[in-house]
N, C-alpha and C positions, 0 to 999 in steps of 0.2 A: 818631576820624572819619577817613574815609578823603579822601585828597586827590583830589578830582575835578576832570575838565576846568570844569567847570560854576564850579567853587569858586576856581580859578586866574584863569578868565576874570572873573569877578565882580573878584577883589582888584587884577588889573589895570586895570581900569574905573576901580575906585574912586579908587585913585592916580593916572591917568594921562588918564583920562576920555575925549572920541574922538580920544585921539592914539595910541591902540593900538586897529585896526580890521580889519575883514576876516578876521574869526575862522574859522577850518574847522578837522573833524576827520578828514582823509585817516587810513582805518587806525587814528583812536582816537586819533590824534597831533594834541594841540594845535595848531595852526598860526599863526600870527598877524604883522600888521605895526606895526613903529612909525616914525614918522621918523628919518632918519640922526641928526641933530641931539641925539636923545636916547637914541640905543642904548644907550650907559654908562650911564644914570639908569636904563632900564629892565632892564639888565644886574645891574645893581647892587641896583636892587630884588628882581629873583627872588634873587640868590643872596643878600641880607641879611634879606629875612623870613623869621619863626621858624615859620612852618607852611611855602611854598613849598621855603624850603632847595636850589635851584638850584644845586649849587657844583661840579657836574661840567663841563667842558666836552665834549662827547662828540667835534663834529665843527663846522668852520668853512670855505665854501667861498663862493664865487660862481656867480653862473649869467647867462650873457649874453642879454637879450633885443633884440635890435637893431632889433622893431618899438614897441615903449615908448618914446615920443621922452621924455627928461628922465627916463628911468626904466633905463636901458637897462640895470643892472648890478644885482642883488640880492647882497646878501653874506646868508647863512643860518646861523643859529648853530644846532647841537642841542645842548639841555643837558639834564644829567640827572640827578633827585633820587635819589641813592643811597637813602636812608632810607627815602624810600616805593616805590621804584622805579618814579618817573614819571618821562616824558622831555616834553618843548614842542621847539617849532620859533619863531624869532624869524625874522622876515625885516625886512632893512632895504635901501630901494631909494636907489641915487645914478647921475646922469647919467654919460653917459662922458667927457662932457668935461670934468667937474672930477669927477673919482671918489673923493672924500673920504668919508673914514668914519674916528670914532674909535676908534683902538686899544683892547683888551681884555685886555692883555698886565697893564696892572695887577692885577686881578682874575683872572684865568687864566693861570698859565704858560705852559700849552700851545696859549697863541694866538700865540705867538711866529712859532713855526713856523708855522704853518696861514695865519698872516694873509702870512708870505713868499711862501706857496704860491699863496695866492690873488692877492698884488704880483705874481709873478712870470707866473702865467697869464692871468692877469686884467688888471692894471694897476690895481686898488685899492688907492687911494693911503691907508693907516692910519697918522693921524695922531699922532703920538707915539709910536709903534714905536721901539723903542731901535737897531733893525740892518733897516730894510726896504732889504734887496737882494735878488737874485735867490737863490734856494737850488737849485736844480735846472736851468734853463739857464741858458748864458754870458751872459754881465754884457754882452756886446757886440749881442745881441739887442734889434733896437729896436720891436719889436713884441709883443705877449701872444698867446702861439699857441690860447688857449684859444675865442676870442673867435669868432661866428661869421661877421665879417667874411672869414675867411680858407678856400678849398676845401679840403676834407677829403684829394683830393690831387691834384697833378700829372696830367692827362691826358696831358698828350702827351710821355710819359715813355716808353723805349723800352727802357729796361734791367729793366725788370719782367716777369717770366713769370707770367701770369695765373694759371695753375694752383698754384702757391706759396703766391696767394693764396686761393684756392677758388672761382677761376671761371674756367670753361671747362674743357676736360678731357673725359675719362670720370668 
């Protein structure tokens, strides 16, 4: 039997019942939320059931919404079933001002990195992470440049040639 969105979304249900909600399939790609609180339980369940078999991580990032008041920072996991070559989309939302989420560096190596990447641009603070520090900018940087708090860039910047950047010109 083939593993279906259909069949994924069902077994999550069953186990997790409406605390994994807001199912879509952008592209045929699973989509779905759970609360921060149980990321690892439901982490843990895809990659431990012997039909879903979840044990890739593909990709781990955040994405800033700064009109979501208590919501304002998703962390997004993609994982992906080697076996059957299915992928899912997890999303887990946390406020910005306590941006707590547990780490999944037990269960996937390669969240080590990914979850710095997202501390560092982000300010997703992953609990129990064995080394969350900045991997990519200076450790002295007291702000997450990712964040859409902050302008894309300096206007009144005067050492810029417009044309460098591809405007204005011929």
């Amino acid at each position: 039997m083939a593993l279906t969105n259909e069949h994924i979304k069902q077994k999550l249900i069953e186990k997790f019942g409406d605390q994994v909600k807001n199912f879509t399939e952008p592209y045929d790609l699973l989509t779905f939320e759970s609360p921060k609180e149980i990321n690892l339980k439901v982490l843990n369940f895809l990659y431990d059931d012997e039909e879903l078999k979840f044990r890739f991580l593909t990709d781990l990032c955040a994405v800033h919404y700064p009109d979501k008041k208590g919501k304002e920072l998703a962390v997004v996991y993609h994982l992906h079933n080697l076996v059957d070559n299915v992928r899912i989309r997890l999303k887990v939302f946390t406020g910005i001002e306590k941006p707590d989420v547990y780490t999944a560096t037990g269960l996937f190596s390669a969240a080590n990195w990914m979850e710095r990447e997202t501390y560092d641009f982000y300010g997703v603070n992953f609990i129990g992470h064995p080394n969350l520090k900045r991997i990519l900018n200076v450790e002295e940087m007291d702000y997450f440049p990712m964040r859409k708090e902050f302008p894309l860039e300096d206007q009144t910047r005067t050492d810029k040639d417009d044309e460098m950047f591809g405007r204005g010109g011929n």
